[in-house]
C-alpha positions as CSV (number, residue, x, y, z in Angstrom):
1,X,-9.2,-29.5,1.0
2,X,-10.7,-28.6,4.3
3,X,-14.0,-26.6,4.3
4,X,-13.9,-27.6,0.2
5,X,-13.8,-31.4,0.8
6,X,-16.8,-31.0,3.5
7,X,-18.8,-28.8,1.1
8,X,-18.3,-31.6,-1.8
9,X,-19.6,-34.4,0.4
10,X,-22.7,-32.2,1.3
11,X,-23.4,-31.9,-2.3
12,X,-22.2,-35.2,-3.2
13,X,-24.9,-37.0,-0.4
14,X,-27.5,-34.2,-1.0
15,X,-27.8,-36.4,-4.5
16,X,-26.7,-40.0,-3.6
17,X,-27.6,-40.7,-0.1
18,X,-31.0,-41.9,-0.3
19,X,-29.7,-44.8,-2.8
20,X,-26.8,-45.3,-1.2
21,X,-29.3,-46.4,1.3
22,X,-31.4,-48.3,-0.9
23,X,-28.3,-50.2,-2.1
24,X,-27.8,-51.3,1.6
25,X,-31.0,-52.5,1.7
26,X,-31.1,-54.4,-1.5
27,X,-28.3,-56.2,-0.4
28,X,-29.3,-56.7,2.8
29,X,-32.6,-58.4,1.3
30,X,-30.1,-60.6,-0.8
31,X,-27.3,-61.5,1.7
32,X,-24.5,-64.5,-0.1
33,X,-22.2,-66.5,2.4
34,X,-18.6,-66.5,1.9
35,X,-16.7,-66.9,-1.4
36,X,-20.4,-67.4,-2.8
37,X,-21.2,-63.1,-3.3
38,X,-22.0,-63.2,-7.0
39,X,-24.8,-61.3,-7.0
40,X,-23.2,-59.1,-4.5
41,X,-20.0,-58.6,-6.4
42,X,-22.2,-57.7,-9.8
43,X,-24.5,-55.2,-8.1
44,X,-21.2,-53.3,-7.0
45,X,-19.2,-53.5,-10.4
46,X,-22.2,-52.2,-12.5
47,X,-22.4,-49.0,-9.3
48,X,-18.6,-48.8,-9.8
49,X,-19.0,-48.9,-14.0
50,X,-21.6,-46.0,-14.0
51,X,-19.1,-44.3,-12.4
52,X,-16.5,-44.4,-15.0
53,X,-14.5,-47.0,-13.1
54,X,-13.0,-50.2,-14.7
55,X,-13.5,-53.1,-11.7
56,X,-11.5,-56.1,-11.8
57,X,-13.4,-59.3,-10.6
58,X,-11.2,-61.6,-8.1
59,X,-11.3,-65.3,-9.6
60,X,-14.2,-67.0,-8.9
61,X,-16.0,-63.8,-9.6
62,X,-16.3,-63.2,-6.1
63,X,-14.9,-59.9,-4.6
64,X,-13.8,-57.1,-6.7
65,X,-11.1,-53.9,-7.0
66,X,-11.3,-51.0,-8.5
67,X,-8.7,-47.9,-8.9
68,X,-8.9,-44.6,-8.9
69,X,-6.8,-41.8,-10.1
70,X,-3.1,-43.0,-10.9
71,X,0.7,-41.9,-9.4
72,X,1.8,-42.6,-5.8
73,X,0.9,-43.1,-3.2
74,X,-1.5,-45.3,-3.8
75,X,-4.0,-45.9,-0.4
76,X,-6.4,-49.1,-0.4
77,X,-10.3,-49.0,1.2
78,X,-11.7,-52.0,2.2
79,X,-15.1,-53.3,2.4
80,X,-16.3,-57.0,2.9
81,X,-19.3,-58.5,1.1
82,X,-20.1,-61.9,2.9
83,X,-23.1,-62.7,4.9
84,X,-23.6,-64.8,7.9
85,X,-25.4,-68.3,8.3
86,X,-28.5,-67.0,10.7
87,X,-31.5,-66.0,9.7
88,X,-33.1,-62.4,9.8
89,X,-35.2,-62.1,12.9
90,X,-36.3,-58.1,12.3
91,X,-39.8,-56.8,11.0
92,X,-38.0,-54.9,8.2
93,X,-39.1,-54.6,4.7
94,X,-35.6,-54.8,3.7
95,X,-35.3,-58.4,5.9
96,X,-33.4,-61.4,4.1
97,X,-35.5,-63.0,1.5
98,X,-32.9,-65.7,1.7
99,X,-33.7,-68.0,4.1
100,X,-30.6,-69.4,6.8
101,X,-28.7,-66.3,5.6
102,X,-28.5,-62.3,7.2
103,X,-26.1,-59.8,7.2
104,X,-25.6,-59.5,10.7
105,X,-22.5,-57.3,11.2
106,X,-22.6,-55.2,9.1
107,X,-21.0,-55.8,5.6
108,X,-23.7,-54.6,3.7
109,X,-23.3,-51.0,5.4
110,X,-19.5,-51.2,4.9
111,X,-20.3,-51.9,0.9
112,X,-22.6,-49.1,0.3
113,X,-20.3,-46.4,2.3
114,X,-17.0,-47.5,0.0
115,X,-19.4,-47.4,-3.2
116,X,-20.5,-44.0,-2.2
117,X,-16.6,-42.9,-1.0
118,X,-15.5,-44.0,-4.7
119,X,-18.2,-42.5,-6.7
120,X,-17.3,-39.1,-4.8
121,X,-13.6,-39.9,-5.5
122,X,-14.4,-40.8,-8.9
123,X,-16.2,-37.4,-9.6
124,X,-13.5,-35.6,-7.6
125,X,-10.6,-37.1,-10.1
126,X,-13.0,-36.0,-13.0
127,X,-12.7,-32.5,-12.2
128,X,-9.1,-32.7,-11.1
129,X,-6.1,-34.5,-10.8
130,X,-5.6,-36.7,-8.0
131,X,-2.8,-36.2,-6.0
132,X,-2.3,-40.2,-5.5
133,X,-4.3,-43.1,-6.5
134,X,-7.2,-44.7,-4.2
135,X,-7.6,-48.7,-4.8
136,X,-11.0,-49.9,-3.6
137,X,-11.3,-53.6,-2.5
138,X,-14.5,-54.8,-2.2
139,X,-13.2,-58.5,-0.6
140,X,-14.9,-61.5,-0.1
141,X,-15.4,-64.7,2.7
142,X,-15.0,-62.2,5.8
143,X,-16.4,-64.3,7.7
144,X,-14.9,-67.3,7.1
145,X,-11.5,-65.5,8.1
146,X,-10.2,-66.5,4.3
147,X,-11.1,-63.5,1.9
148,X,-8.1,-61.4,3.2
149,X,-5.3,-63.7,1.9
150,X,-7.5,-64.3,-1.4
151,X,-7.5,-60.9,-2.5
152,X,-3.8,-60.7,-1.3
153,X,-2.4,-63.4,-3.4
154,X,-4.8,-62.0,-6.6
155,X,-2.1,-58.9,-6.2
156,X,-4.8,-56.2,-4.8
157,X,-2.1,-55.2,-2.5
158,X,0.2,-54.2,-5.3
159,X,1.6,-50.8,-5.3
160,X,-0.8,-50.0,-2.3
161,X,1.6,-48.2,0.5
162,X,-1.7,-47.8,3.5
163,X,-5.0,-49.4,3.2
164,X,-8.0,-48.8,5.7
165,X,-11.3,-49.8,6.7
166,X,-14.5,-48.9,8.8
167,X,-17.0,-51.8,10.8
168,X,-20.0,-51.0,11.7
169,X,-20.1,-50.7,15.4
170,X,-23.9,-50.8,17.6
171,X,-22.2,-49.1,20.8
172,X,-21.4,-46.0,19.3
173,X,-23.9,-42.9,17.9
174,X,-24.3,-42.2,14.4
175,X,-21.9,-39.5,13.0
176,X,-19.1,-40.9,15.5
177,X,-16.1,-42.6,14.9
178,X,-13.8,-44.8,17.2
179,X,-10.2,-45.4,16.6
180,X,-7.2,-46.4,18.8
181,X,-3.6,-47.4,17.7
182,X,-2.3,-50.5,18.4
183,X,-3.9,-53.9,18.5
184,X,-8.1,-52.9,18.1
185,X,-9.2,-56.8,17.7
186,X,-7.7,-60.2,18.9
187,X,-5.8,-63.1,16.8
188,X,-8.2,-65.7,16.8
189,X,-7.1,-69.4,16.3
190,X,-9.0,-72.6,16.6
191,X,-7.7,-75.9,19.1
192,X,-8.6,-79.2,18.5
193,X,-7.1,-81.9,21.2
194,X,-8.2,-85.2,21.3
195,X,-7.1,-87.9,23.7
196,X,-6.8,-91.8,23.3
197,X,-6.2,-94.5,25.5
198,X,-7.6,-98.1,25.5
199,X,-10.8,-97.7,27.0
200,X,-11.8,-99.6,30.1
201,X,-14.2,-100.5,32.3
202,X,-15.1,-98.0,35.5
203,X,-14.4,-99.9,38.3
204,X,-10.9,-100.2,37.1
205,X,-9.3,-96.8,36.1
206,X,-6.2,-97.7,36.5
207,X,-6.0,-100.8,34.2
208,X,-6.2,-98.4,32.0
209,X,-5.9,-94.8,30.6
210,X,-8.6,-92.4,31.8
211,X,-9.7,-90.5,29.1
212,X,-12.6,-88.5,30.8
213,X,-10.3,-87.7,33.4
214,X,-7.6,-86.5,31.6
215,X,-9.5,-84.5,29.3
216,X,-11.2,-82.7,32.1
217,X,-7.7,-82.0,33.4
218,X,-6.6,-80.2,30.0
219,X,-10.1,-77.8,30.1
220,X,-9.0,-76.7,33.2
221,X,-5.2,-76.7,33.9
222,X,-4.3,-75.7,30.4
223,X,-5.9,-72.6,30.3
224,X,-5.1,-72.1,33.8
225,X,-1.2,-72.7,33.0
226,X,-1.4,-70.2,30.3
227,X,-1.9,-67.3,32.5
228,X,1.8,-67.6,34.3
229,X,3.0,-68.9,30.8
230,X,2.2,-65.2,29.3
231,X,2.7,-61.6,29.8
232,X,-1.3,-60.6,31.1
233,X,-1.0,-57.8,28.5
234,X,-0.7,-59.6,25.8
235,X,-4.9,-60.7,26.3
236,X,-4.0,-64.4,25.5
237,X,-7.4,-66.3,26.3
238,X,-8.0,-69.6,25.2
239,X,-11.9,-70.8,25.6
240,X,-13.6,-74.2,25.2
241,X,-16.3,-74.6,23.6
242,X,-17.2,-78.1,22.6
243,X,-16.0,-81.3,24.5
244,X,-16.9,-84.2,23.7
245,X,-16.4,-88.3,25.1
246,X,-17.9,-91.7,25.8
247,X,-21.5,-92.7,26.0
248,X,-21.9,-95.0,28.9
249,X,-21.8,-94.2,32.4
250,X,-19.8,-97.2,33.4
251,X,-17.2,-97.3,30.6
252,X,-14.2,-95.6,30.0
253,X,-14.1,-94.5,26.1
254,X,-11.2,-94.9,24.3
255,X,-11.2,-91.3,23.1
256,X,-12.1,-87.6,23.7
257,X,-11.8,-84.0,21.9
258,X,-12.1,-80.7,23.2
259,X,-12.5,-77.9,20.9
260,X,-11.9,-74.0,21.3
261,X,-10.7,-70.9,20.2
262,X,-8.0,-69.0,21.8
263,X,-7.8,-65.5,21.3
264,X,-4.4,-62.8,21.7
265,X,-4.2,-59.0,21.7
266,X,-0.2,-59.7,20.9
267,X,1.3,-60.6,17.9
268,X,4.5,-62.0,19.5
269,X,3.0,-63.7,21.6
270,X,-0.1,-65.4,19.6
271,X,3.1,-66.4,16.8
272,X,4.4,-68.1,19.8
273,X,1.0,-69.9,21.3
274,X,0.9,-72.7,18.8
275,X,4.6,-74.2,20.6
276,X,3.2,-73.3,24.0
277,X,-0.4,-75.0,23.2
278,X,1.3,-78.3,22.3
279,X,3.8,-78.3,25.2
280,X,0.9,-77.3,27.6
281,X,-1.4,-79.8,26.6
282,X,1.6,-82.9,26.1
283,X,2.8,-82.1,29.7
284,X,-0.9,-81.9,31.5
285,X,-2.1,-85.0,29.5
286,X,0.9,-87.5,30.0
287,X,0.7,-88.0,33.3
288,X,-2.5,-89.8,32.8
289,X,-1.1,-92.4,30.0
290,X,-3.3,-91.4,27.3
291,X,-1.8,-90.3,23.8
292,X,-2.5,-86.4,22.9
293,X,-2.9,-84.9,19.5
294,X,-3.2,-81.2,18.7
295,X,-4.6,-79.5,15.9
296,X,-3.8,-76.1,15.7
297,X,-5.5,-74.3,12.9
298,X,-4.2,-70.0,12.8
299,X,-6.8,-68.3,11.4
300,X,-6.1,-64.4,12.0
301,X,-3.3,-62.3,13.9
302,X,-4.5,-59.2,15.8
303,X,-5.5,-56.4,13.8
304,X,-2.7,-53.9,15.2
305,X,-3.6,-50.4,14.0
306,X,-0.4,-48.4,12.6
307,X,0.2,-45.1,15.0
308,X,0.3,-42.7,12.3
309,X,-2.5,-44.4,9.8
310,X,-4.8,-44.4,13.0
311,X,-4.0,-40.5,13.8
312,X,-4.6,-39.9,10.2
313,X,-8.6,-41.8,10.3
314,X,-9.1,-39.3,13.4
315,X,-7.7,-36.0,11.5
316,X,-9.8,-36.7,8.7
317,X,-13.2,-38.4,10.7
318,X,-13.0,-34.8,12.9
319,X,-12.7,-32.8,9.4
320,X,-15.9,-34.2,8.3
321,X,-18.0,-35.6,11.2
322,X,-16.8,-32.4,14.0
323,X,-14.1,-32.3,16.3
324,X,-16.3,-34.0,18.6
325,X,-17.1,-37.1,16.8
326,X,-13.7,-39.0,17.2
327,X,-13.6,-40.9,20.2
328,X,-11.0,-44.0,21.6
329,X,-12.7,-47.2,20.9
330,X,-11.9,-50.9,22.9
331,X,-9.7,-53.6,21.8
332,X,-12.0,-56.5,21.3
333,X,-11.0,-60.3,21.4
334,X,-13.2,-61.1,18.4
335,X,-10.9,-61.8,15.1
336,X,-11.0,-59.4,11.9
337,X,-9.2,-60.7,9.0
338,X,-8.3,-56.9,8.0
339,X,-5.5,-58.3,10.0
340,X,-3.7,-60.0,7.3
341,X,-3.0,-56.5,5.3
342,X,-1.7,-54.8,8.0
343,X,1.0,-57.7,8.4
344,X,2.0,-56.2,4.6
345,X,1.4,-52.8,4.5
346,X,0.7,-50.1,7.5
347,X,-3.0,-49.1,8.0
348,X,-5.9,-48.8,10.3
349,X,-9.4,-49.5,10.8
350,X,-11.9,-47.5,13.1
351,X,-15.3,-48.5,13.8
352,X,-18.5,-45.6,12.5
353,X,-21.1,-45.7,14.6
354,X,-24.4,-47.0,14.0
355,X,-26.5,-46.2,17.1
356,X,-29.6,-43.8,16.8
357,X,-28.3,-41.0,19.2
358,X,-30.5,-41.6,22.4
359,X,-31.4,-45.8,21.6
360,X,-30.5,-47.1,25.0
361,X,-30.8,-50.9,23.3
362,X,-28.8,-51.0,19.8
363,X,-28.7,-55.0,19.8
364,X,-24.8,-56.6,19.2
365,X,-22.8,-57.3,16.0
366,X,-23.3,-61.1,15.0
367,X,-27.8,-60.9,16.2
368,X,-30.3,-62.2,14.2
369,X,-32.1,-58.5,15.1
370,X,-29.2,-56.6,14.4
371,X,-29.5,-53.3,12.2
372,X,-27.8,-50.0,11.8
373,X,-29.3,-46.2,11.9
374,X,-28.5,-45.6,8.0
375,X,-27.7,-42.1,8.8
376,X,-24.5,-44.0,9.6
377,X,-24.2,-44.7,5.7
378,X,-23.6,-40.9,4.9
379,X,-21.3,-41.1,7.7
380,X,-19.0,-43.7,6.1
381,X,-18.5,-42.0,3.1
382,X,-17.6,-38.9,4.7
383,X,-14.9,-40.3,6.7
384,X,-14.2,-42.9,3.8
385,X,-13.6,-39.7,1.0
386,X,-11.8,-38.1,3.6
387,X,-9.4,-40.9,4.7
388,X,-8.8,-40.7,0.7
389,X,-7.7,-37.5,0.4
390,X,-5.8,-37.1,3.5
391,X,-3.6,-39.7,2.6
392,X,-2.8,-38.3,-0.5
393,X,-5.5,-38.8,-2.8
């Protein structure tokens, strides 16, 4: 549509933006933790209703789809509802009202912009035929790395041939977008080891199996060992972050843990970490004589973006933002379970900047003070509509 689709959005956000905004700010006032959106989840199918879309509610009645237009191809947009467990630090009169609770990444941005991308696809397929359908999923329990595979197994993924998806990101200006192909965020997977022995007393280590010792010996040479087990590309990093043994100065306990997460740009090699975590950990810890147990729990694989779905998000971000506003973005080591539908179908997702042109400070994702320039909302829907119809819609 070119100039046309441009024009369209104008006219669409000349009407809708201001409440597109105010629907990011209700639901920033009433964030819900994972698999718990219900409020969430209604305040979007009602939006979606008015429009003359029929959403399906996800069981549980958390999380929600909704489809557009019919025929093939049929492209997916994603958005995530969840909240996270911190509470709202800013002087905002949009702040939580819900105390221990705060969306603090973003999800309440990336809501409004796909509600405002499927009313203006839903208008657009009221005054003509769409070319191919659009599937919105509005998915739950983000943040809890478990919403992804719930609204894959309810079928949401049926008949959908590319999905995408925009995060909110603090390092980049309103009205630009950054996209790269390949791997844009990390697998990230959660290690448990614990060590046992007998216990003993101090003075005599080696009447028995020193736990302490040995556990300090996995913290460090296990890590340290990974880096000539693996490739340096593939951005393998395993970090510990609780550790845990004994309370006496003068007594050896008779167990330890060490927890972590380790985090992979690759998706060979972070399918292949869990064998080369347990034969790390078995071969630094025997020595010692203590008995080793890992837990290895895989939460997400890298989100790798498809090459021609992530040249397709910069075609149609330039179309509606500028030539100018397309720009390569970092990988990242922090997880994204967006991950799990480009293991089924090819996609991409690009992070829309949320940074009021000139702020010097814009705070981080995951910050009790963390907000977002809502010009960035209008921004969304632009590239959102126009991922839509350059796909095929």
């Amino acid at each position: 549509m070119g100039d046309d689709l441009a024009a369209a959005l104008d006219a669409f956000l000349a009407r809708h933006e201001t409440e597109l905004i105010e629907l990011r700010r209700d639901l920033h006032a009433h964030p819900e933790p994972a698999n718990a959106e219900r409020r969430t989840t209604e305040v979007v199918a009602e939006r979606l209703a008015r429009a003359g879309l029929r959403p399906v509610l996800f069981s549980g009645s958390t999380g929600l789809q909704a489809d557009i237009g019919h025929g093939e191809p049929r492209i997916a947009l994603r958005a995530d509802l969840d909240a996270l467990p911190m509470d709202d630090e800013k002087s905002v009169s949009y702040r939580s009202t819900i105390p221990g609770f705060c969306h603090a990444c973003g999800h309440d941005a990336h809501t409004a912009m796909l509600v405002g991308a499927g009313e203006f696809l839903a208008e657009l397929a009221a005054s003509r035929p769409l070319r191919g359908g659009v599937r919105l999923i509005f998915q739950p329990a983000e943040e809890t790395a478990s919403g992804a595979k719930q609204v894959i197994a309810a079928g949401a993924l049926d008949g959908v041939s590319q999905i995408f998806a925009l995060h909110c990101d603090p390092r980049l200006d309103v009205g630009r977008v950054g996209i790269r192909a390949g791997a844009i965020t990390a697998a990230c997977d959660k290690v448990r080891v614990t060590l046992a022995g007998p216990g003993g007393h101090t003075a005599r280590p080696h009447l028995t199996a020193d736990v302490v010792y040995a556990l300090g010996k996995v913290v460090t040479e296990v890590p340290a060992a990974l880096t000539r087990r693996v490739d340096p590309r593939a951005g393998l990093s395993l970090v510990w972050g609780h550790v845990n043994a004994g309370t006496a100065a003068n007594a050896i306990p008779d167990g330890g843990i060490v927890e972590g997460t380790l985090r992979c740009l690759d998706a060979e090699v972070w399918r292949s970490a869990v064998v080369l975590i347990e034969d790390l950990v078995q071969s630094v810890a025997a020595p010692y004589g203590v008995i080793a147990k890992v837990e290895y729990l895989s939460a997400v694989p890298p989100t790798v973006n498809e090459v021609t779905s992530a040249a397709l998000v910069a075609a149609a971000a330039s179309a509606v933002l500028g030539p100018g506003a397309v720009t390569d973005t970092l990988q990242s080591l922090g997880g994204e379970d967006f991950a799990w539908y480009l293991e089924m179908v090819p996609g991409a997702m690009a992070r829309i900047g949320t940074r009021a042109p000139g702020a010097r400070v814009a705070g981080d994702l995951h910050q009790p003070v963390f907000d977002i320039d809502e010009r960035a909302i209008g921004a969304g829907v632009r590239v959102l509509a126009s991922i839509a119809v350059a796909a095929g819609a």
